[in-house]
N, C-alpha and C positions, 0 to 999 in steps of 0.2 A: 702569101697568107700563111701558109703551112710554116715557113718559119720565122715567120713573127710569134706564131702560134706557141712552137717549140719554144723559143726563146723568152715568150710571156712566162709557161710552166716554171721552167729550167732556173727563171729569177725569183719567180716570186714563191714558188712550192721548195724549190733547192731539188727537184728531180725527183723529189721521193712520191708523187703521184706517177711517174711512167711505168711501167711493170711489163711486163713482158709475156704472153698468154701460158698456163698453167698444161694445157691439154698436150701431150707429147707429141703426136703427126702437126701442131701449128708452131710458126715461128715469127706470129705476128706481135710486135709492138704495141700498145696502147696508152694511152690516157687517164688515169680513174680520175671519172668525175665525181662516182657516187658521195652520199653523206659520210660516212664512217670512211673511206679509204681504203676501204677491203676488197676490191674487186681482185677476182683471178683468172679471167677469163676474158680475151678481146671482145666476144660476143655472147649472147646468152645459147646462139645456136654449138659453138665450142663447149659451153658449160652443163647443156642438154645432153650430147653427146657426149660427153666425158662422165656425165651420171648415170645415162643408160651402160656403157660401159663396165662402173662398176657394180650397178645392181646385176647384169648378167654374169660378172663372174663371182658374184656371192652366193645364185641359183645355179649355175651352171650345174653342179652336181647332186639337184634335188630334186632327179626324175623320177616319178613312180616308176 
Protein backbone atom coordinates (compact mmCIF):
# COMPACT_ATOMS: atom_id res chain seq x y z
CA UNK A 1 0.00 0.00 0.00
CA UNK A 2 2.69 2.41 1.10
CA UNK A 3 4.15 2.18 -2.33
CA UNK A 4 1.49 2.25 -4.35
CA UNK A 5 0.91 5.27 -2.40
CA UNK A 6 4.61 6.75 -3.18
CA UNK A 7 4.17 5.88 -6.63
CA UNK A 8 0.45 7.48 -7.06
CA UNK A 9 2.26 11.13 -5.65
CA UNK A 10 5.54 10.62 -7.63
CA UNK A 11 3.22 10.32 -11.15
CA UNK A 12 0.73 12.17 -10.72
CA UNK A 13 2.15 15.47 -8.53
CA UNK A 14 5.85 14.83 -10.17
CA UNK A 15 7.17 14.66 -6.36
CA UNK A 16 6.69 18.24 -5.74
CA UNK A 17 4.13 17.60 -2.77
CA UNK A 18 6.92 15.34 -0.73
CA UNK A 19 8.97 17.62 1.51
CA UNK A 20 10.90 16.77 4.09
CA UNK A 21 10.14 18.28 7.83
CA UNK A 22 11.37 21.94 8.46
CA UNK A 23 12.17 21.34 12.33
CA UNK A 24 16.09 20.65 12.78
CA UNK A 25 16.15 17.59 15.65
CA UNK A 26 13.41 15.77 12.86
CA UNK A 27 14.36 13.92 9.83
CA UNK A 28 11.02 12.71 8.87
CA UNK A 29 9.63 12.70 5.29
CA UNK A 30 6.17 13.58 4.47
CA UNK A 31 3.29 14.03 2.12
CA UNK A 32 1.60 17.56 1.79
CA UNK A 33 -1.82 17.02 1.46
CA UNK A 34 -2.91 20.44 2.56
CA UNK A 35 -4.88 23.07 -0.01
CA UNK A 36 -2.17 25.62 -1.04
CA UNK A 37 0.94 23.10 -0.91
CA UNK A 38 2.71 24.91 1.77
CA UNK A 39 3.23 22.47 4.51
CA UNK A 40 6.63 22.43 6.44
CA UNK A 41 6.23 20.39 9.05
CA UNK A 42 5.65 16.33 9.21
CA UNK A 43 3.22 17.19 11.99
CA UNK A 44 1.72 20.04 13.73
CA UNK A 45 3.33 18.73 16.98
CA UNK A 46 7.11 19.40 15.07
CA UNK A 47 5.47 22.77 13.95
CA UNK A 48 4.29 23.57 17.70
CA UNK A 49 7.54 22.92 18.94
CA UNK A 50 9.57 24.67 16.35
CA UNK A 51 7.27 27.81 17.30
CA UNK A 52 7.72 27.61 20.96
CA UNK A 53 11.24 27.55 20.21
CA UNK A 54 11.42 30.54 18.42
CA UNK A 55 9.19 32.61 20.47
CA UNK A 56 11.61 31.59 23.50
CA UNK A 57 14.53 32.79 21.89
CA UNK A 58 13.01 36.12 20.87
CA UNK A 59 12.14 36.63 24.92
CA UNK A 60 14.96 34.90 26.14
CA UNK A 61 16.55 38.24 27.00
CA UNK A 62 13.54 40.23 28.26
CA UNK A 63 13.95 39.44 31.98
CA UNK A 64 13.07 42.11 34.42
Amino acid sequence: MTAGGLAFVLCWEGGARLGRCMRSECSRAYVDTSRNGRRRYCTARCGNTEAVMRHRSRHSGLKP
